[in-house]
C-alpha positions as CSV (number, residue, x, y, z in Angstrom):
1,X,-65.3,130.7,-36.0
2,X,-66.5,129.4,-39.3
3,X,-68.9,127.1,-37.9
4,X,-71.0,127.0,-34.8
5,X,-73.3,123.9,-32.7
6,X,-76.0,123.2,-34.7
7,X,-74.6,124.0,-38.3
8,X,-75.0,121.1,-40.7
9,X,-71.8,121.6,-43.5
10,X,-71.0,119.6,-46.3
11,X,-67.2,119.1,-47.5
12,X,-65.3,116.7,-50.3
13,X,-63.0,114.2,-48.9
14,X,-59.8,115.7,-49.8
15,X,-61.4,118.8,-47.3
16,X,-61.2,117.2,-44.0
17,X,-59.2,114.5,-42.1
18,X,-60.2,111.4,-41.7
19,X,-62.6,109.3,-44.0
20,X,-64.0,108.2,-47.2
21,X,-66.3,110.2,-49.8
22,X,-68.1,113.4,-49.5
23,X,-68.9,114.4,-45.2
24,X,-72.3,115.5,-44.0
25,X,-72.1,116.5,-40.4
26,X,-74.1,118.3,-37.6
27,X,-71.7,120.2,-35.3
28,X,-72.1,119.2,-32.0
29,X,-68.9,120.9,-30.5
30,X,-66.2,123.3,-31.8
31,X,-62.5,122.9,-30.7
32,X,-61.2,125.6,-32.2
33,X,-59.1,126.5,-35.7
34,X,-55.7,125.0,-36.3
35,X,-52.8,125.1,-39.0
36,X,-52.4,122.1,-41.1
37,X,-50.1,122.6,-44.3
38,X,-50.4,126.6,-43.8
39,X,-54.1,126.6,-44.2
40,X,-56.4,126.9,-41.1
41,X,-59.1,123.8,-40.6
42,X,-61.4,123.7,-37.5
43,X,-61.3,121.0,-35.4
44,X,-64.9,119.8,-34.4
45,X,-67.3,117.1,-33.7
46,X,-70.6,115.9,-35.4
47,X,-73.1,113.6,-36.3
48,X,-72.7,112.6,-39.8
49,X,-75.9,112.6,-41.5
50,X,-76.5,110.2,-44.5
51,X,-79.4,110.1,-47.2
52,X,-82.7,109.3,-46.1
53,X,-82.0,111.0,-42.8
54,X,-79.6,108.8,-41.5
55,X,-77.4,109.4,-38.5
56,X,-74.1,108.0,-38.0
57,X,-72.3,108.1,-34.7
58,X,-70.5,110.9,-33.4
59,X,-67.3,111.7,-34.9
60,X,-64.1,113.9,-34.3
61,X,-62.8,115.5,-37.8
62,X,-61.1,118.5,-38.9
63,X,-62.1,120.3,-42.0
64,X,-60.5,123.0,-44.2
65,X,-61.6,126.3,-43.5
66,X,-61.9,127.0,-47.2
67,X,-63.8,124.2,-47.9
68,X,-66.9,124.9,-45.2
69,X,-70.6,124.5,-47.3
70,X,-72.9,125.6,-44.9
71,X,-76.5,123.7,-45.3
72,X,-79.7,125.0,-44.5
73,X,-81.1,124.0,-40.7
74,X,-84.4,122.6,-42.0
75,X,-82.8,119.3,-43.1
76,X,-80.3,117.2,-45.5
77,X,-80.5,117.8,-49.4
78,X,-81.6,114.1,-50.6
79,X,-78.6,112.9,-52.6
80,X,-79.0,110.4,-55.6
């Protein structure tokens, strides 16, 4: 699997299905990889984390394989 439960990954909007602007997200549970357009995206769900170490609600999305940026555990990059 390209992530696990408890990575934090970052991706661009056109990288995962459905929402606006750039996705922060704590994986709280891994469905599994499936084929979208011939590419493989992992279906999963999080807690999207905002700046200042705001949480969002949990969320279902799928995100391209390719696109995956692993974050460090220790915590969010603060983003201007």
């Amino acid at each position: 699997m390209p992530v696990k439960v408890g990575d934090v990954v970052r991706v661009a909007e056109d990288d995962y299905c459905y929402g606006l602007g750039c996705l922060t997200l704590r994986i709280t549970r891994v469905h599994g990889v499936v084929i979208l357009a011939d590419e493989p995206w992992v279906a999963v769900d999080g807690i999207p984390l905002w700046p200042q170490g705001v949480e969002g609600e949990e969320r279902f999305a799928q995100i391209r394989v390719a696109a995956v940026h692993h974050l460090p555990q220790s915590g969010i990059e603060q983003q201007p």
